[in-house]
DRENDO-1510 file (C-alpha; in Angstrom, 1 decimal, always signed):
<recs>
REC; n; res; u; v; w
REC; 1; UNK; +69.8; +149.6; +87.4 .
REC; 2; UNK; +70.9; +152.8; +89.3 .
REC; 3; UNK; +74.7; +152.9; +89.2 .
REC; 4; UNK; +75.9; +152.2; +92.8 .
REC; 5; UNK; +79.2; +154.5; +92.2 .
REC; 6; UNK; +76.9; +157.4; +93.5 .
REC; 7; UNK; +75.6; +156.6; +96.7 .
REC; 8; UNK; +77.7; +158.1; +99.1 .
REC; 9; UNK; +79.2; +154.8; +101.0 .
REC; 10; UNK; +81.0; +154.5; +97.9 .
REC; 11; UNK; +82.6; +158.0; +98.6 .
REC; 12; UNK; +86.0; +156.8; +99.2 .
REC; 13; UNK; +86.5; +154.8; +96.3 .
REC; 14; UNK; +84.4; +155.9; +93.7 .
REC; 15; UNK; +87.8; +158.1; +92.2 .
REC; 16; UNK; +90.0; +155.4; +91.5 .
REC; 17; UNK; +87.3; +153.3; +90.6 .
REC; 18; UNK; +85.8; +155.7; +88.0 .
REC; 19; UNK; +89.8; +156.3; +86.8 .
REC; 20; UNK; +90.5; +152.5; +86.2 .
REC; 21; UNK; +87.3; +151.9; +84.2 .
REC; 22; UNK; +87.5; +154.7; +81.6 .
REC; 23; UNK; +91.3; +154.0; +81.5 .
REC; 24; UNK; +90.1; +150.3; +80.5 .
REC; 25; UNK; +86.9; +150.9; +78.3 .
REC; 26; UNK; +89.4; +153.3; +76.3 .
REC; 27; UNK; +92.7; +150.9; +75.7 .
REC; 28; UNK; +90.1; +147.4; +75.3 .
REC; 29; UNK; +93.5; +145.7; +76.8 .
REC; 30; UNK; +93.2; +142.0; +77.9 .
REC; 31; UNK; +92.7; +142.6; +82.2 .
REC; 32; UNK; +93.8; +139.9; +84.5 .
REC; 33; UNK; +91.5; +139.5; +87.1 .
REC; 34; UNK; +93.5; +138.0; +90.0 .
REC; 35; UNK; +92.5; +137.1; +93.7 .
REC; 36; UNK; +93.7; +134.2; +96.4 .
REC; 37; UNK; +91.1; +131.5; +96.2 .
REC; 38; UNK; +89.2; +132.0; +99.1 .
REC; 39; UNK; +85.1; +132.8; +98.7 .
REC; 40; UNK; +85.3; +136.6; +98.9 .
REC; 41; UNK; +87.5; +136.5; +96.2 .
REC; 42; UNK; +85.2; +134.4; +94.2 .
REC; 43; UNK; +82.4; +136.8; +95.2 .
REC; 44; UNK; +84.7; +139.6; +93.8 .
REC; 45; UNK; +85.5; +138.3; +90.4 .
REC; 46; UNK; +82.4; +137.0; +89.6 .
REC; 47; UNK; +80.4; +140.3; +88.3 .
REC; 48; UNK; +83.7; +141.7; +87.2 .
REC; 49; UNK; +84.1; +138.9; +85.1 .
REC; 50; UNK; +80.3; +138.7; +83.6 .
REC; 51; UNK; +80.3; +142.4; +82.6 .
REC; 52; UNK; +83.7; +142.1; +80.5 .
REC; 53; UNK; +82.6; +138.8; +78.9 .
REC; 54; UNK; +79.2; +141.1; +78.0 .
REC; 55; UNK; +81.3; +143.7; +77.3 .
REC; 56; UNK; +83.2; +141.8; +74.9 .
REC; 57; UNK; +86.4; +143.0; +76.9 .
REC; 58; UNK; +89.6; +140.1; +77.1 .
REC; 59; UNK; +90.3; +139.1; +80.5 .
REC; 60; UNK; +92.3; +136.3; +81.9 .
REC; 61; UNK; +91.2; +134.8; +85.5 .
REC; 62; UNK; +93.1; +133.6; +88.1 .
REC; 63; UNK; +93.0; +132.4; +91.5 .
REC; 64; UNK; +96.3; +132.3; +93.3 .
REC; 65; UNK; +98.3; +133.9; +96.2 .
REC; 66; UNK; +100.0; +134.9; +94.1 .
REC; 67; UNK; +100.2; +138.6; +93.1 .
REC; 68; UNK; +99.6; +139.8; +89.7 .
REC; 69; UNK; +102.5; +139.8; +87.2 .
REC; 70; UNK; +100.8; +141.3; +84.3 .
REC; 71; UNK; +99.0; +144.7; +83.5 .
REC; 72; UNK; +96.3; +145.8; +83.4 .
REC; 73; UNK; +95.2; +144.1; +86.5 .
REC; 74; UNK; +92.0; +144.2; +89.0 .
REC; 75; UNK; +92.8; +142.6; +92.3 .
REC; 76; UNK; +91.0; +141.3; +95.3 .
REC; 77; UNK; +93.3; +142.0; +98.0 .
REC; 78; UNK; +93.0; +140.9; +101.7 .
REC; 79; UNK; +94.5; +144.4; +103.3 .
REC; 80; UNK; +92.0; +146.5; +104.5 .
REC; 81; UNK; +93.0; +149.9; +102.5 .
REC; 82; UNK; +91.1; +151.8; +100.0 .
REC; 83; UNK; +90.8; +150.8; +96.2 .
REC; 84; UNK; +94.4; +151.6; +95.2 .
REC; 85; UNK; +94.8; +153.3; +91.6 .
REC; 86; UNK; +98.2; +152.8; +89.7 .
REC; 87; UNK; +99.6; +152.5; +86.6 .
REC; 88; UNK; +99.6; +148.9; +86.6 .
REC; 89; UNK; +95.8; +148.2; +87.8 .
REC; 90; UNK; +93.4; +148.4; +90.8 .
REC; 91; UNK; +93.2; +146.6; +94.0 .
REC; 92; UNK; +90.3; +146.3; +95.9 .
REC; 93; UNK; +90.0; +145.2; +99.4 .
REC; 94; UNK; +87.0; +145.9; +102.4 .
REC; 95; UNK; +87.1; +148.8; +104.1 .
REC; 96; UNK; +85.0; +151.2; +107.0 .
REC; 97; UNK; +82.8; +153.3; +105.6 .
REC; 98; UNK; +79.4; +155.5; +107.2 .
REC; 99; UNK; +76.8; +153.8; +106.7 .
REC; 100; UNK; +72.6; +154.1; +107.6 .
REC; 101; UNK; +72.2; +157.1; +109.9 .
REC; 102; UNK; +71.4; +156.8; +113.5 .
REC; 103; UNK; +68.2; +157.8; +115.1 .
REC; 104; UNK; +70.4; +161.1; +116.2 .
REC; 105; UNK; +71.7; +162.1; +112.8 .
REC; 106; UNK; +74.7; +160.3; +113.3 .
REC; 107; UNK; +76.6; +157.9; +110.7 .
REC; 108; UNK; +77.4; +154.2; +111.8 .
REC; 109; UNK; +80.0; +152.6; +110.3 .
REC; 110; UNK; +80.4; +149.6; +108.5 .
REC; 111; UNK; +82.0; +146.9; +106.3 .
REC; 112; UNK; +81.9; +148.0; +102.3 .
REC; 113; UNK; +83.2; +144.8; +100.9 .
REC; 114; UNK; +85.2; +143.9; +97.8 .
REC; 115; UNK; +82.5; +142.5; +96.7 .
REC; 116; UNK; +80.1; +145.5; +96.8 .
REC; 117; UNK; +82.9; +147.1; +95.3 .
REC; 118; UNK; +83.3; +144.7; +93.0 .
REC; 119; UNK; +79.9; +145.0; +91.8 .
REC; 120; UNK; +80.0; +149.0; +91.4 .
REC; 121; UNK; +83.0; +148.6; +88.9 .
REC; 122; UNK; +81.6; +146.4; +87.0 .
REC; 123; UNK; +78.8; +148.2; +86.3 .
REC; 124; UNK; +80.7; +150.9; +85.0 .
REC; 125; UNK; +82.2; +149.0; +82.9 .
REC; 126; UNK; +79.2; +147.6; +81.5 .
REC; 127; UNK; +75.9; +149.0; +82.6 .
REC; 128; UNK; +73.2; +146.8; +80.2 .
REC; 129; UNK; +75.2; +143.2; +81.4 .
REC; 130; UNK; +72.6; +140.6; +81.8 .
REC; 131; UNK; +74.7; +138.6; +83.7 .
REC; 132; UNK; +75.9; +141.2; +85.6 .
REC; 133; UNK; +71.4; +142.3; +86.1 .
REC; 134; UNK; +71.1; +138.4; +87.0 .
REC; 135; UNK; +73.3; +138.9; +90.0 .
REC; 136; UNK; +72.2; +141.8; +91.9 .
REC; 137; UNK; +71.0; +139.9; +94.8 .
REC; 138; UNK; +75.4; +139.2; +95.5 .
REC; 139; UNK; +76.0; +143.1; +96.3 .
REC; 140; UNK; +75.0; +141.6; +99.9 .
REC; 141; UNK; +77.2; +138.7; +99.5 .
REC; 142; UNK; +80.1; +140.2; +101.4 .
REC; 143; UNK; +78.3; +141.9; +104.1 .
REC; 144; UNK; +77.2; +138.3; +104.7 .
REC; 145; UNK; +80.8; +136.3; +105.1 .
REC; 146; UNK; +82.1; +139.5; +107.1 .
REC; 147; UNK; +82.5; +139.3; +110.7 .
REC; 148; UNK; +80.2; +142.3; +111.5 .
REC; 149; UNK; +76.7; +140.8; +111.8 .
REC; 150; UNK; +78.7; +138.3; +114.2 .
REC; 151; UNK; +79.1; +141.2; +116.6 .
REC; 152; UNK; +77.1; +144.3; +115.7 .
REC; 153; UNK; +74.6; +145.7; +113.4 .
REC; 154; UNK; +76.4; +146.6; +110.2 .
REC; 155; UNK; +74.4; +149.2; +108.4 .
REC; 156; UNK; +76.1; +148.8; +104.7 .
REC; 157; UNK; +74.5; +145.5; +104.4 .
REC; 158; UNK; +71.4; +147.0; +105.7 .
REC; 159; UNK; +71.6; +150.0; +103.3 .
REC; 160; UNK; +72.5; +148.0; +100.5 .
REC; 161; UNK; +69.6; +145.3; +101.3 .
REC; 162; UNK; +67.2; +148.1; +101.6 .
REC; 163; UNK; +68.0; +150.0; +98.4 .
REC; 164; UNK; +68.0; +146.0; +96.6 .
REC; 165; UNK; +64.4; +145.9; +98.0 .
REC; 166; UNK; +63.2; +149.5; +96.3 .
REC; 167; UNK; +64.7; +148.6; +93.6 .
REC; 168; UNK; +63.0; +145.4; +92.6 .
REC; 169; UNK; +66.1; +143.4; +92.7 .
REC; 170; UNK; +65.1; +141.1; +95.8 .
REC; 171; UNK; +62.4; +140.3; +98.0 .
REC; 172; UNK; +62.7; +140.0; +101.6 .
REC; 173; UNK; +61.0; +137.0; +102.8 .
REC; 174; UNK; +60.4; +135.2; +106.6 .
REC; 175; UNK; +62.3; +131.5; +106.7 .
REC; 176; UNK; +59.2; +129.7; +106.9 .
REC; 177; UNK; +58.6; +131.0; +103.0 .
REC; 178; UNK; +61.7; +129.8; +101.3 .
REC; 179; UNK; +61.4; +126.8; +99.4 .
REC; 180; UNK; +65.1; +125.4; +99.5 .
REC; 181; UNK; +67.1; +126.1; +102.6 .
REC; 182; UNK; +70.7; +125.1; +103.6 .
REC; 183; UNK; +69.6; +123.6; +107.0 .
REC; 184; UNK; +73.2; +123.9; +108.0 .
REC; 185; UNK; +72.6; +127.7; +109.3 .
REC; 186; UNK; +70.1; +126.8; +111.9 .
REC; 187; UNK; +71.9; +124.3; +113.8 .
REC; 188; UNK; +70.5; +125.3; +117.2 .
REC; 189; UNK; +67.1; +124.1; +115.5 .
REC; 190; UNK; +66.0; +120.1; +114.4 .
REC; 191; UNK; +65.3; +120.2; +110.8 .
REC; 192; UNK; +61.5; +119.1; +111.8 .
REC; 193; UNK; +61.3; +122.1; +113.7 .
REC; 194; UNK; +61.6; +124.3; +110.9 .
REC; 195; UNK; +59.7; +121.6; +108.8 .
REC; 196; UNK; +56.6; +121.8; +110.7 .
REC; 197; UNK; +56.6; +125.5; +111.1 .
REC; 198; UNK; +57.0; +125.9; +107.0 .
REC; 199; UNK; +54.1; +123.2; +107.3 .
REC; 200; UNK; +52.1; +125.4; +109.2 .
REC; 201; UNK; +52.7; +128.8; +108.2 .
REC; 202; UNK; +50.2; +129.4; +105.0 .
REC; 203; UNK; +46.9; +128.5; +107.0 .
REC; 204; UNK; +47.8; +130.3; +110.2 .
REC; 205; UNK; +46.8; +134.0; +111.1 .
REC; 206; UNK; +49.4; +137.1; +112.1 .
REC; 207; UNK; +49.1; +135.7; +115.8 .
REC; 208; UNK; +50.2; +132.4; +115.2 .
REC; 209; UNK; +52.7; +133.6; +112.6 .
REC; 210; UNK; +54.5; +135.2; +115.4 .
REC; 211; UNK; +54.2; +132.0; +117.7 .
REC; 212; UNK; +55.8; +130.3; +115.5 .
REC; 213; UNK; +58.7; +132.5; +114.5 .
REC; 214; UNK; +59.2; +133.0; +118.7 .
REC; 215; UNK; +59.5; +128.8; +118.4 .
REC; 216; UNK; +62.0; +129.0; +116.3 .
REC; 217; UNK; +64.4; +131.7; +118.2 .
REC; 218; UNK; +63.3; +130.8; +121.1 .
REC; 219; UNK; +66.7; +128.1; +121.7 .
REC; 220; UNK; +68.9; +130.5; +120.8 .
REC; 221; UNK; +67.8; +133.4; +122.6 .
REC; 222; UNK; +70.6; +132.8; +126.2 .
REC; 223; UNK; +73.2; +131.9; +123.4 .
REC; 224; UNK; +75.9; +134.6; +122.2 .
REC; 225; UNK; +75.9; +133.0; +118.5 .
REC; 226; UNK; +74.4; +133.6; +116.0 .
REC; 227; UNK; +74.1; +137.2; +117.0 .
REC; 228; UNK; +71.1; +139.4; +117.3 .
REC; 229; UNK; +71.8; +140.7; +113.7 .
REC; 230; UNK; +72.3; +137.4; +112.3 .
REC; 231; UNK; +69.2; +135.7; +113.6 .
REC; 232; UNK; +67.2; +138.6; +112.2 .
REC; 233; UNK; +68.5; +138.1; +108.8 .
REC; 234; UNK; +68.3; +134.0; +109.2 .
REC; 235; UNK; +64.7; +134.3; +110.1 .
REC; 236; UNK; +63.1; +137.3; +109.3 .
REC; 237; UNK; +64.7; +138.6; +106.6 .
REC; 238; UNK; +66.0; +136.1; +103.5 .
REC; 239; UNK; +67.1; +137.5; +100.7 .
REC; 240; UNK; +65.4; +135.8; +97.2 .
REC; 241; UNK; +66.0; +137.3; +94.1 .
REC; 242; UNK; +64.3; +136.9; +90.8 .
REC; 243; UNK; +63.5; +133.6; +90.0 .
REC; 244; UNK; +65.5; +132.0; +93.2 .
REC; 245; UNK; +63.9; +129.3; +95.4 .
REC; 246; UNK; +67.6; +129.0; +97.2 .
REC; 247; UNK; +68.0; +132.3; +99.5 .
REC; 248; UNK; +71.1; +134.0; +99.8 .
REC; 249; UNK; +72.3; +132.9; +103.0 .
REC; 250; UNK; +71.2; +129.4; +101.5 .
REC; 251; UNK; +73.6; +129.6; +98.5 .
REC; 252; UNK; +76.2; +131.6; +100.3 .
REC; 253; UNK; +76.4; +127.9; +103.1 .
REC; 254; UNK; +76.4; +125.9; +100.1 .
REC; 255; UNK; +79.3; +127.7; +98.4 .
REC; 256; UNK; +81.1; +127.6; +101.7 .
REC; 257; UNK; +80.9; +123.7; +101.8 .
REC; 258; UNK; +83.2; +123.3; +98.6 .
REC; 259; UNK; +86.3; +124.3; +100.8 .
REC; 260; UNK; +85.8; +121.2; +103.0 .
REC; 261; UNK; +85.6; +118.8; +99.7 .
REC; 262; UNK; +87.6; +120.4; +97.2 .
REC; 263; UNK; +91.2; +122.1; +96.8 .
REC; 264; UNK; +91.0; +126.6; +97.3 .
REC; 265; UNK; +91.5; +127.3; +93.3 .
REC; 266; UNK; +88.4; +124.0; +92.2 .
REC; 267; UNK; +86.0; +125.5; +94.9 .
REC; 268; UNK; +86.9; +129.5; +94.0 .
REC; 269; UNK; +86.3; +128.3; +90.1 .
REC; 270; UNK; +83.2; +126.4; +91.0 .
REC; 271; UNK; +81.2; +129.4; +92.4 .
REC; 272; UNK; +82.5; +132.4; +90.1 .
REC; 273; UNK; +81.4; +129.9; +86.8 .
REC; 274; UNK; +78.4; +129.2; +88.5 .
REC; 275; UNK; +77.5; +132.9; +89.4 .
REC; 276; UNK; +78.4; +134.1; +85.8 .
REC; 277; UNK; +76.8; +131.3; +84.0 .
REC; 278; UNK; +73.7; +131.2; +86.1 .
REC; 279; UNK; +73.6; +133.9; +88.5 .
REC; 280; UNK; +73.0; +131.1; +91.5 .
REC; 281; UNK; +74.9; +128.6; +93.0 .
</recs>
């Protein structure tokens, strides 16, 4: 795996980052890895978490909003700075970086979540993780729950999507190819609309194919949500990694729904063991 660290949206964080992990790989310290329970925080601690127990590093977990009261710590925190070096530990919240380039040379700018950044660190602090290999396809994760692709293109997740896709680490599928979907993100369609379309799909030709996806946006299309950026993802572009028959957005809706049913710290627990464990949810 190329080490995200070095692509350039990471410019603006890559110092402290870089600081904390060879302050941590030298002292083998127990960490606490802290964070509110709320899903970005989840997302954050999970590949953290999977490198060190690869690593054989200690670490204590804990979801709280609460800040941390022991050092060294790595914490997911909700203010929109950069990652903050200091003696005690590192925070790491979303921030605006440049993104994909625009058709004039200029830089857009976009969302580079905790999560992404979460997912840089830890694979400095330990490059050959399985685990951490196993959940690639979550880099996206936070572009996904961010407000962005409510109201705008956001060229990080489209970078980092793209770069996934060169890589080898996902494939990008149309909707009518996933085998599992969380029906809950189309709720401007009947679930026997996308049922026959996934029906029909296989046997029909590239003119058809594109009847059918026009069938599906087709409701949507006068409606201000989901946004243009959304429903291109949603329906056109799923996210499967290796092995996956859920895609991302799927899992992401799934993880969302343990909020309504269970308290913050049972549903933030549920989906980092689940990620490290399995690399799914």
């Amino acid at each position: 795996m190329e080490p995200l660290i070095q692509h350039d949206i990471f410019n603006s964080v890559r110092d402290s980052i870089q600081f904390f992990v060879k302050d941590t790989i030298n002292g083998r310290r127990s960490i606490l890895l802290v964070s509110k329970p709320n899903l970005e925080g989840a997302l954050s601690i999970a590949p953290i978490e999977a490198a060190l127990l690869d690593a054989g590093i200690p670490y204590k977990r804990r979801f709280t909003d609460s800040g941390p009261n022991y050092a060294p710590f790595i914490q997911i925190s909700d203010d929109s700075d950069t990652a903050i070096k200091d003696p005690s530990g590192l925070s790491l919240s979303t921030i605006i970086v440049d993104g994909l380039r625009g058709r004039l040379g200029d830089f857009r700018k976009g969302p580079l979540s905790s999560v992404a950044q979460a997912h840089a660190l830890a694979m400095l602090l330990n490059p050959l993780s399985l685990r951490l290999r196993r959940m690639r396809p979550w880099i996206l994760s936070g572009n996904w729950i961010n407000g962005a692709l409510d109201t705008t293109y956001d060229p990080v997740y489209s970078y980092l999507r793209d770069h996934l896709s060169a890589e080898g680490s996902i494939r990008i599928i149309p909707v009518t190819e996933v085998e599992n979907l969380d029906f809950n993100n189309f709720s401007w369609l009947e679930r026997s609309d996308i049922g026959e379309a996934i029906r029909v799909w296989n046997n029909s030709d590239l003119q058809n194919r594109e009847r059918i996806m026009g069938s599906l946006v087709r409701p949507v299309l006068n409606s201000s949500l989901p946004s243009t950026s959304r429903l291109e993802e949603l329906l056109w572009h799923c996210v499967l990694g290796s092995g996956w028959k859920s895609d991302l957005a799927s899992q992401i809706s799934i993880a969302q729904s343990n909020w309504s049913n269970l308290t913050p710290i049972e549903s933030a627990s549920i989906v980092a063991d689940s990620l490290v464990s399995t690399g799914q949810i």
